[in-house]
N, CA, C and O atoms as a GROMACS GRO file, in nm:
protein
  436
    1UNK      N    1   0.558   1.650   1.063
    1UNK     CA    2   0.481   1.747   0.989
    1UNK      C    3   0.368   1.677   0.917
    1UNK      O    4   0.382   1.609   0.815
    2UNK      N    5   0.272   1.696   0.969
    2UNK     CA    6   0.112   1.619   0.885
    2UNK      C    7   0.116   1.672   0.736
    2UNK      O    8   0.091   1.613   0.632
    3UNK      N    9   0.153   1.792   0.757
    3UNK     CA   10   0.157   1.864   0.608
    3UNK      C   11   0.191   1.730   0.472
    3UNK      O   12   0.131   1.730   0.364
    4UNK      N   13   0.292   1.632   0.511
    4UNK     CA   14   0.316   1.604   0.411
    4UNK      C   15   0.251   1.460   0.421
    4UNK      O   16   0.284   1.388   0.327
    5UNK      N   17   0.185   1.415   0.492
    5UNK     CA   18   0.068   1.330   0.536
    5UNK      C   19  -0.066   1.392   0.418
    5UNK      O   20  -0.113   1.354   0.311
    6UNK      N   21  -0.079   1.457   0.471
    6UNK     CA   22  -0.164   1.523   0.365
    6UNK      C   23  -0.181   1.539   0.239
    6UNK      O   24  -0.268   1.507   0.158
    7UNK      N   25  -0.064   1.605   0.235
    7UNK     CA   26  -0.015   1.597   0.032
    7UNK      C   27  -0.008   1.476   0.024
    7UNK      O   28  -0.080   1.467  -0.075
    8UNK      N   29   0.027   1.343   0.052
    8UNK     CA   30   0.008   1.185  -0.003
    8UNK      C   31  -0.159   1.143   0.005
    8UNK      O   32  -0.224   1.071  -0.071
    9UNK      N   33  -0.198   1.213   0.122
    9UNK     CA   34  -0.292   1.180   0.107
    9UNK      C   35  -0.408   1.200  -0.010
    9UNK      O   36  -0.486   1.114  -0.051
   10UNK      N   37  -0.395   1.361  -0.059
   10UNK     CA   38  -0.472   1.434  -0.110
   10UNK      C   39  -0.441   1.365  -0.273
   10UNK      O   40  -0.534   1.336  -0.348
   11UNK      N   41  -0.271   1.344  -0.314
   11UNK     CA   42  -0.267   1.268  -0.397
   11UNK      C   43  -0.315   1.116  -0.441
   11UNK      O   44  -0.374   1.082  -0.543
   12UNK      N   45  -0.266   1.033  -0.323
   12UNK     CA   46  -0.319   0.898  -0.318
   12UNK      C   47  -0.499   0.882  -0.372
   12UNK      O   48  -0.547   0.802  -0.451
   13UNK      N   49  -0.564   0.989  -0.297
   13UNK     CA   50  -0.756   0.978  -0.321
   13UNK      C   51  -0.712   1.007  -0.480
   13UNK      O   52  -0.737   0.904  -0.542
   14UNK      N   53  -0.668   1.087  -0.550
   14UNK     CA   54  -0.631   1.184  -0.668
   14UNK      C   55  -0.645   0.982  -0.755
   14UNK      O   56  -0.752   0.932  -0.790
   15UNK      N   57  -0.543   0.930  -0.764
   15UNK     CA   58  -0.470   0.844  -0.794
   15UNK      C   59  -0.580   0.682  -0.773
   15UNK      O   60  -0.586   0.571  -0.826
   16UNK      N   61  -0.641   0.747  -0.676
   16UNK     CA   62  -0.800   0.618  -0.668
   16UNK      C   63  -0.924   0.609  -0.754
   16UNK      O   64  -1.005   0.526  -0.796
   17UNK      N   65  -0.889   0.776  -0.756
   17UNK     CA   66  -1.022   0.823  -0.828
   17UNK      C   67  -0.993   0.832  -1.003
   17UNK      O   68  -1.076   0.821  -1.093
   18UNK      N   69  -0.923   0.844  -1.007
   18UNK     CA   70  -0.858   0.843  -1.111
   18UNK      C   71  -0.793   0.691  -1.223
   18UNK      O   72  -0.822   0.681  -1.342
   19UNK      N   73  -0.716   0.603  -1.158
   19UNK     CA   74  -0.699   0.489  -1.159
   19UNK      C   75  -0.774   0.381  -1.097
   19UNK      O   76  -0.733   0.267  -1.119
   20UNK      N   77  -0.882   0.398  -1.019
   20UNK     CA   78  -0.918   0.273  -0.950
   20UNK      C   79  -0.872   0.175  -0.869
   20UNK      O   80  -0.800   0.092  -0.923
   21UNK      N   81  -0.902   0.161  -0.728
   21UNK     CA   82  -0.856   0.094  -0.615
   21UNK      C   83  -0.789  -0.026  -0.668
   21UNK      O   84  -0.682  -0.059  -0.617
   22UNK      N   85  -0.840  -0.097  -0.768
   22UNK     CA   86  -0.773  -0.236  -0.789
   22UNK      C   87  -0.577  -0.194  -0.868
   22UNK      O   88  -0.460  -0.231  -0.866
   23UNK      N   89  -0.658  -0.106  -0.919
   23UNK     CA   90  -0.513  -0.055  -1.026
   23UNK      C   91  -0.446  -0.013  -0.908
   23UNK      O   92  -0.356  -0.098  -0.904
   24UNK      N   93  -0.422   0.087  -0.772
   24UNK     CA   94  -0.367   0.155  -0.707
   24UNK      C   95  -0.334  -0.001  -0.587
   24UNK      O   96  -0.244   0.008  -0.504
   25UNK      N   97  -0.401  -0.103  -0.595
   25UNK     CA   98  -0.318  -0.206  -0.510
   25UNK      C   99  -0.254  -0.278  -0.576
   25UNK      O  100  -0.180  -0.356  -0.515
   26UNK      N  101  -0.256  -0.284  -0.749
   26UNK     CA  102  -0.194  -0.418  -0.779
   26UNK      C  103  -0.050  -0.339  -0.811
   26UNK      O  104   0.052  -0.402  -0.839
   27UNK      N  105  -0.056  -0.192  -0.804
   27UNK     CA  106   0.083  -0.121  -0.777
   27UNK      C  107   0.180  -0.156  -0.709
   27UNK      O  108   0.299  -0.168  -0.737
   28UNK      N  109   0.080  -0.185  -0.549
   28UNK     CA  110   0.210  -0.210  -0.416
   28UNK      C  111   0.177  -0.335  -0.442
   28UNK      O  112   0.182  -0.371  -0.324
   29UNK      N  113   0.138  -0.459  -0.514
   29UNK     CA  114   0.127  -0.559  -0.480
   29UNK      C  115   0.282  -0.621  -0.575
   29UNK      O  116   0.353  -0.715  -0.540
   30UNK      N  117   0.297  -0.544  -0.686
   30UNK     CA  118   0.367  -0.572  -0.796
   30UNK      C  119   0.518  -0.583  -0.729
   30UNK      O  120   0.601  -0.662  -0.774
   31UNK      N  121   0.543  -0.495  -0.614
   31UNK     CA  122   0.670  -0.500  -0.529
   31UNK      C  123   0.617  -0.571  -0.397
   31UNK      O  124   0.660  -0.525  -0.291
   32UNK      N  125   0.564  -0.636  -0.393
   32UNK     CA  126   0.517  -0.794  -0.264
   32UNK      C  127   0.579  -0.898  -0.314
   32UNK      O  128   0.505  -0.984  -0.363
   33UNK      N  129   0.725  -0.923  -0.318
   33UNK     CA  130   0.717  -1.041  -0.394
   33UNK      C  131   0.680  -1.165  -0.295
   33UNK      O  132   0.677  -1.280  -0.338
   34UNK      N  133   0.651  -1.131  -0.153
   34UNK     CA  134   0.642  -1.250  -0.140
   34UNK      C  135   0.506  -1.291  -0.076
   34UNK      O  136   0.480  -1.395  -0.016
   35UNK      N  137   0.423  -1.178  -0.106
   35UNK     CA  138   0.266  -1.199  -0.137
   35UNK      C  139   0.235  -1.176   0.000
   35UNK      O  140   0.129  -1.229   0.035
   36UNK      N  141   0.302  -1.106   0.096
   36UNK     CA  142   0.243  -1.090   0.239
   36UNK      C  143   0.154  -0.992   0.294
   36UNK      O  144   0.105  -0.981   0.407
   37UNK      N  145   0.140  -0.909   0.166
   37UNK     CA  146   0.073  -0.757   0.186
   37UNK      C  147   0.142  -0.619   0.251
   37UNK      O  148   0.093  -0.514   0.292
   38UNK      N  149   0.298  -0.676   0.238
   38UNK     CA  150   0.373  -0.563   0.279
   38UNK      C  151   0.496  -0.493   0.147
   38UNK      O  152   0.487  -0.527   0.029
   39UNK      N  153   0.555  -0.437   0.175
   39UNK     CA  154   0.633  -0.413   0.092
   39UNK      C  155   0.774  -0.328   0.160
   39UNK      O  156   0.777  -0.261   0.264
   40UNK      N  157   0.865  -0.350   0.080
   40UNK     CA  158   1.051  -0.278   0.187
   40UNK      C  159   1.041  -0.121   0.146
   40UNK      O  160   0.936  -0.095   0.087
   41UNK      N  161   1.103  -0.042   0.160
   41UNK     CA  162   1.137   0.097   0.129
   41UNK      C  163   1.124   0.134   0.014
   41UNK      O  164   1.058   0.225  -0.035
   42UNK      N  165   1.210   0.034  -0.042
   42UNK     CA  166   1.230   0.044  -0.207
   42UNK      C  167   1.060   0.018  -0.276
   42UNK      O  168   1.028   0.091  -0.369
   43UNK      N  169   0.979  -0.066  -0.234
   43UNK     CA  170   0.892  -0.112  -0.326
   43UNK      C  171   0.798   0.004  -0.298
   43UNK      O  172   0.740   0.037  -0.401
   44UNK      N  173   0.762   0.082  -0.185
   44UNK     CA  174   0.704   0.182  -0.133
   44UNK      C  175   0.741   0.268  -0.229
   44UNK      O  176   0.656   0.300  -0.313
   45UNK      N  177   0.891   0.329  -0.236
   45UNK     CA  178   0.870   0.377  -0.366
   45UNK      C  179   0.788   0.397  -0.486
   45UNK      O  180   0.701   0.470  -0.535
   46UNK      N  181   0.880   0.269  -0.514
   46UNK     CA  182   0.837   0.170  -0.682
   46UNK      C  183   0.709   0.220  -0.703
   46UNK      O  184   0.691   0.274  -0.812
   47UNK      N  185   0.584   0.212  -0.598
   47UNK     CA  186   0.456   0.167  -0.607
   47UNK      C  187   0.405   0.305  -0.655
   47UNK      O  188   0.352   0.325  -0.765
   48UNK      N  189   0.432   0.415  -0.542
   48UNK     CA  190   0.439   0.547  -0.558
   48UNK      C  191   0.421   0.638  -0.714
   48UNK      O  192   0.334   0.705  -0.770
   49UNK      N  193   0.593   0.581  -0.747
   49UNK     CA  194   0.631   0.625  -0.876
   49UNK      C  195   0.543   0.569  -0.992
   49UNK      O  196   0.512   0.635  -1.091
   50UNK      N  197   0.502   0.419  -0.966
   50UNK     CA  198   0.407   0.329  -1.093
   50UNK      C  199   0.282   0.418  -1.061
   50UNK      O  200   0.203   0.423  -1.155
   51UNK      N  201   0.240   0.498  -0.937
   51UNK     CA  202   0.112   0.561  -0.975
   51UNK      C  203   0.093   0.730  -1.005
   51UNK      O  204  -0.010   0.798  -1.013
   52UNK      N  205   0.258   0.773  -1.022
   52UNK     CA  206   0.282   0.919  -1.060
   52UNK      C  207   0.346   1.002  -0.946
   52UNK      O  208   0.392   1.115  -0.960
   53UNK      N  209   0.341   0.922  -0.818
   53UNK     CA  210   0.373   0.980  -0.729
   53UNK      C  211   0.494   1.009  -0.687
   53UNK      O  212   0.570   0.912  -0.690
   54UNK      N  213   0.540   1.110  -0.649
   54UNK     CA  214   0.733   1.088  -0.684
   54UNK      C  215   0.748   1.146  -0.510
   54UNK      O  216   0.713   1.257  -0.470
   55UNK      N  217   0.817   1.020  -0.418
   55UNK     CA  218   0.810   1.076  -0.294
   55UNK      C  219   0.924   1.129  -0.232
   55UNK      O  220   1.025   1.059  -0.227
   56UNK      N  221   0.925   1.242  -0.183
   56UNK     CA  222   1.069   1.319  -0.107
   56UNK      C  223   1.143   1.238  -0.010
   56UNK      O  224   1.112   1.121   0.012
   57UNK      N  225   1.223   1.287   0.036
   57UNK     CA  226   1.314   1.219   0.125
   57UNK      C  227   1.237   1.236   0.225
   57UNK      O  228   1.229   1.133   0.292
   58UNK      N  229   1.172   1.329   0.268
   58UNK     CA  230   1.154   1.367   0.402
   58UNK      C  231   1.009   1.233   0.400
   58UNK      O  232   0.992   1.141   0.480
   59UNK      N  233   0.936   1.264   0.294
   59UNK     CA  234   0.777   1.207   0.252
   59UNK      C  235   0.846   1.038   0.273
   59UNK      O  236   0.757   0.954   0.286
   60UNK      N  237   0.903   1.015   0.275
   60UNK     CA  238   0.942   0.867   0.260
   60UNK      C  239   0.997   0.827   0.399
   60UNK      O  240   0.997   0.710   0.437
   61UNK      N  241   1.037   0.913   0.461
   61UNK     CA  242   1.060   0.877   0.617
   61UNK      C  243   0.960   0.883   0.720
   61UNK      O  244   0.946   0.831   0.831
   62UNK      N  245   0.889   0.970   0.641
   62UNK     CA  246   0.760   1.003   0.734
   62UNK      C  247   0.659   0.896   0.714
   62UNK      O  248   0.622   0.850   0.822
   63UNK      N  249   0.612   0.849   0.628
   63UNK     CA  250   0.554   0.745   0.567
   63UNK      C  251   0.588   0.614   0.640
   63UNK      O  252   0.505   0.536   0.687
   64UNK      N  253   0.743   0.600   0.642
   64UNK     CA  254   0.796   0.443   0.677
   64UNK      C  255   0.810   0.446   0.836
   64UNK      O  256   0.830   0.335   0.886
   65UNK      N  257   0.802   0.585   0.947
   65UNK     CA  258   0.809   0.600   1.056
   65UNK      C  259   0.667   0.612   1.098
   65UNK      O  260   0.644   0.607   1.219
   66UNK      N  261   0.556   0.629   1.003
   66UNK     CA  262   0.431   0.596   1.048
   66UNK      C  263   0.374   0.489   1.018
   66UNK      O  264   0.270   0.466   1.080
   67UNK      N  265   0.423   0.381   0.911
   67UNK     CA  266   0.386   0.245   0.912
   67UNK      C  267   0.443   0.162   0.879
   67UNK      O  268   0.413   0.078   0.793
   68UNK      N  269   0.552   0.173   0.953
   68UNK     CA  270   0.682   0.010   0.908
   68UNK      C  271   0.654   0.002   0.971
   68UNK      O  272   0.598   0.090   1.036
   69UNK      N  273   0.682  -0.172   1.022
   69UNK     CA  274   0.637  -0.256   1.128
   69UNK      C  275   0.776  -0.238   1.225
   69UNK      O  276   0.881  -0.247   1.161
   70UNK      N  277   0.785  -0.223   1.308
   70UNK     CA  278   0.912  -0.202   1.432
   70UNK      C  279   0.941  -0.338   1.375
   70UNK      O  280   1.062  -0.338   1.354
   71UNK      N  281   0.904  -0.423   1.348
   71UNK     CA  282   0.979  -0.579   1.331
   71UNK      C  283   1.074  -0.568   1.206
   71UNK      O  284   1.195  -0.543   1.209
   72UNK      N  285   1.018  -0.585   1.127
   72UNK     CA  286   1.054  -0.611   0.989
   72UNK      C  287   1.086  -0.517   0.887
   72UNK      O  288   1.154  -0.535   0.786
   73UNK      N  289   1.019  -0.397   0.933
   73UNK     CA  290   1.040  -0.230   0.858
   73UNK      C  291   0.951  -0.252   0.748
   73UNK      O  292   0.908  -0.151   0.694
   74UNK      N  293   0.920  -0.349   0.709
   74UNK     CA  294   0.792  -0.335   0.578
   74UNK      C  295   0.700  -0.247   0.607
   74UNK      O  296   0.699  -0.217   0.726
   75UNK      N  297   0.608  -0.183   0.527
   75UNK     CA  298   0.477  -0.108   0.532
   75UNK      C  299   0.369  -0.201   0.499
   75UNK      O  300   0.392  -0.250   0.389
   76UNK      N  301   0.310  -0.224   0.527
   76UNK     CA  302   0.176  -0.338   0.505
   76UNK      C  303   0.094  -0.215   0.440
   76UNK      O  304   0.044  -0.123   0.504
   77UNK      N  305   0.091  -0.235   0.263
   77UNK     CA  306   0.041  -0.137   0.207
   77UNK      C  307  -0.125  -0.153   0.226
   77UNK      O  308  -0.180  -0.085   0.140
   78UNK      N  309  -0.208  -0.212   0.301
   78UNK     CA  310  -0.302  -0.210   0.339
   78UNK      C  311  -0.360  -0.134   0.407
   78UNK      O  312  -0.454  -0.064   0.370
   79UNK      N  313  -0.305  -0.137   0.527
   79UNK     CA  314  -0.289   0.008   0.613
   79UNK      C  315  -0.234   0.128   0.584
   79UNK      O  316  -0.257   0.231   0.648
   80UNK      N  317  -0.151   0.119   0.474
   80UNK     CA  318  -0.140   0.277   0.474
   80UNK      C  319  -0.248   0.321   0.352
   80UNK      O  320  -0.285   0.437   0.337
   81UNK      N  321  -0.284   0.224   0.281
   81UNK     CA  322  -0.380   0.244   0.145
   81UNK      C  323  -0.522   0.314   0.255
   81UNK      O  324  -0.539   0.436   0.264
   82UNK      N  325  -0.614   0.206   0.332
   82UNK     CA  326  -0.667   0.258   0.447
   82UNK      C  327  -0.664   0.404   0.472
   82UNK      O  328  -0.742   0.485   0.422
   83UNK      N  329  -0.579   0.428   0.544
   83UNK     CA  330  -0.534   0.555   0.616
   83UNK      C  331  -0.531   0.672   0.551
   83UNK      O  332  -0.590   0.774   0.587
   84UNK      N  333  -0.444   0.656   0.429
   84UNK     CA  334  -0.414   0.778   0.348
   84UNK      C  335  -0.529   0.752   0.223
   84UNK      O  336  -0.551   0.858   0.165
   85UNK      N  337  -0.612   0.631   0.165
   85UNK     CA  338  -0.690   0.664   0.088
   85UNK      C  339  -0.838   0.724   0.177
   85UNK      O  340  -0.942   0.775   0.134
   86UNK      N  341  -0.804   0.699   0.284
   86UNK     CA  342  -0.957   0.691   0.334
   86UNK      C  343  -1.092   0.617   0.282
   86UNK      O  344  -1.204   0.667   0.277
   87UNK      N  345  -1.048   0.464   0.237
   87UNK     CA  346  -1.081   0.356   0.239
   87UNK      C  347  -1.049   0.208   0.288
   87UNK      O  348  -0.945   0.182   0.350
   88UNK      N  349  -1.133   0.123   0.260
   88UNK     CA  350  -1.102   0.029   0.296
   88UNK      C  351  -1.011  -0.091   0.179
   88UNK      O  352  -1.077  -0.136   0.085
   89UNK      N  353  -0.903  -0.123   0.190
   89UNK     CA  354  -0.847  -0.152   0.090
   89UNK      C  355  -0.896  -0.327   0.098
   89UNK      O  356  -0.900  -0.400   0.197
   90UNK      N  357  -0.916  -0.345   0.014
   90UNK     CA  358  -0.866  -0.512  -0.030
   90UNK      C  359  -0.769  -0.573  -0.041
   90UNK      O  360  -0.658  -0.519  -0.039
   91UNK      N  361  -0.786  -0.692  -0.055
   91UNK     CA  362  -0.663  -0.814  -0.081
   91UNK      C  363  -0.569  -0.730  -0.253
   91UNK      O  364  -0.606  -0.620  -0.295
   92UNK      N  365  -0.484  -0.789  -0.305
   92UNK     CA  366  -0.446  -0.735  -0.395
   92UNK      C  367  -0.441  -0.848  -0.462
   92UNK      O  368  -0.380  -0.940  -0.407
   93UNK      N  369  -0.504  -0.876  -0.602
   93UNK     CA  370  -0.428  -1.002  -0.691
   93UNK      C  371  -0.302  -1.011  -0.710
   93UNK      O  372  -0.220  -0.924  -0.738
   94UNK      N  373  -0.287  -1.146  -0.690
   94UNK     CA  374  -0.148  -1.182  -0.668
   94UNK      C  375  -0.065  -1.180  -0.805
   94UNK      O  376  -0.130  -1.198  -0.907
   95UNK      N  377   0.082  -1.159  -0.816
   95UNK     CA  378   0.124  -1.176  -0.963
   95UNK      C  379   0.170  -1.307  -0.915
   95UNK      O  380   0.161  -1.367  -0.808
   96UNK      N  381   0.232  -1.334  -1.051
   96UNK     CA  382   0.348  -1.453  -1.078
   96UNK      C  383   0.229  -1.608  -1.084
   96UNK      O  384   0.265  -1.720  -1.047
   97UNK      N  385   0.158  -1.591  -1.111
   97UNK     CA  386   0.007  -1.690  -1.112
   97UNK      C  387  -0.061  -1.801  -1.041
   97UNK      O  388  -0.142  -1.887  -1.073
   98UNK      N  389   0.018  -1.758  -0.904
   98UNK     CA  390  -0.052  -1.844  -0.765
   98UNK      C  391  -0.193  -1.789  -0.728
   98UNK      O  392  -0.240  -1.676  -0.734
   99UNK      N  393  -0.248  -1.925  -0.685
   99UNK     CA  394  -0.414  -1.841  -0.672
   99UNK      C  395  -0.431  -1.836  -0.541
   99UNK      O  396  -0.396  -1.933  -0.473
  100UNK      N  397  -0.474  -1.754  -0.498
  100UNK     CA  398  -0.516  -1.675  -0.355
  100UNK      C  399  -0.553  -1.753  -0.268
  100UNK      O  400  -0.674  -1.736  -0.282
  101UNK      N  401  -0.538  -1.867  -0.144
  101UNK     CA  402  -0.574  -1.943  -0.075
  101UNK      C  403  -0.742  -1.849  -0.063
  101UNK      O  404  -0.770  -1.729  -0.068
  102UNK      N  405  -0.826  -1.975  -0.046
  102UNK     CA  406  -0.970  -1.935  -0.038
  102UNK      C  407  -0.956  -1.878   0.143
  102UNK      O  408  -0.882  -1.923   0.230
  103UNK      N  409  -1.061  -1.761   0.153
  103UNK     CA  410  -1.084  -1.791   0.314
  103UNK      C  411  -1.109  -1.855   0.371
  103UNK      O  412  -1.205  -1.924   0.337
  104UNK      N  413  -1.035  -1.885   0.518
  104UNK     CA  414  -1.092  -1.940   0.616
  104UNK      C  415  -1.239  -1.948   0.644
  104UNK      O  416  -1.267  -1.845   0.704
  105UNK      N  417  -1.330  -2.009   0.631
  105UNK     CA  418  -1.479  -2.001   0.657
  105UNK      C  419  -1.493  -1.986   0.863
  105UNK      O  420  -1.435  -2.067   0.936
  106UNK      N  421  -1.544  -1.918   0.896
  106UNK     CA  422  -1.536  -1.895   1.059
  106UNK      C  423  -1.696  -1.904   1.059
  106UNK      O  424  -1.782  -1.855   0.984
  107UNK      N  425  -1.704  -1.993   1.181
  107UNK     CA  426  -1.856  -2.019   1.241
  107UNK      C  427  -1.852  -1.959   1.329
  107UNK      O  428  -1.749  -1.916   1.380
  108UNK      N  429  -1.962  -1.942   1.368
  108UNK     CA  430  -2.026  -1.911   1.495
  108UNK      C  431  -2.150  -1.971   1.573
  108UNK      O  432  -2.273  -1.962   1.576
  109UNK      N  433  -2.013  -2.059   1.654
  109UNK     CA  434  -2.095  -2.181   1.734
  109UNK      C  435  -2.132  -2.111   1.869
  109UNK      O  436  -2.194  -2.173   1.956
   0.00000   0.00000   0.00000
């Protein structure tokens, strides 16, 4: 049912516009503990609820059956930030006070 694709969605923009993209990633970043850009069931939650969002049973299956990884079941809150904000999300600052490996610099030889 997109229907409820929608309602996250319509909330999530709500919750961008409102809080600001950095505030709405360092949400799902706060349940990354291990800084990979994904997050388990539970932190999908967590992240949800830290931004007002309170998700159904059904909203939470639908969610994790459209972007857990078949591997690992994480959601790479990147892609779903993407998708359902209808933006492009960023890196998220990291907690616990490791600093962000710099990018790779890529040439073009």
């Amino acid at each position: 049912d997109d229907a409820a694709l929608d309602r996250l969605r319509a909330l999530l923009r709500g919750a961008l516009r409102d809080d600001g993209e950095t505030a709405v990633l360092d949400a799902f970043a706060r349940y990354d503990k291990k800084h990979k850009g994904d997050v388990d069931e539970d932190g999908l939650v967590r992240a949800f609820k830290r931004l007002g969002i309170a998700l159904s049973r059904f909203e939470l299956r639908k969610l994790h059956r459209a972007f857990a990884s078949r591997r690992s079941g994480r959601v790479k809150y990147h892609d779903l930030l993407a998708t359902l904000g209808a933006r492009r999300a960023k890196s998220p600052r990291r907690h616990g006070g490791g600093k962000s490996p710099s990018p790779k610099r890529r040439h073009d030889w």
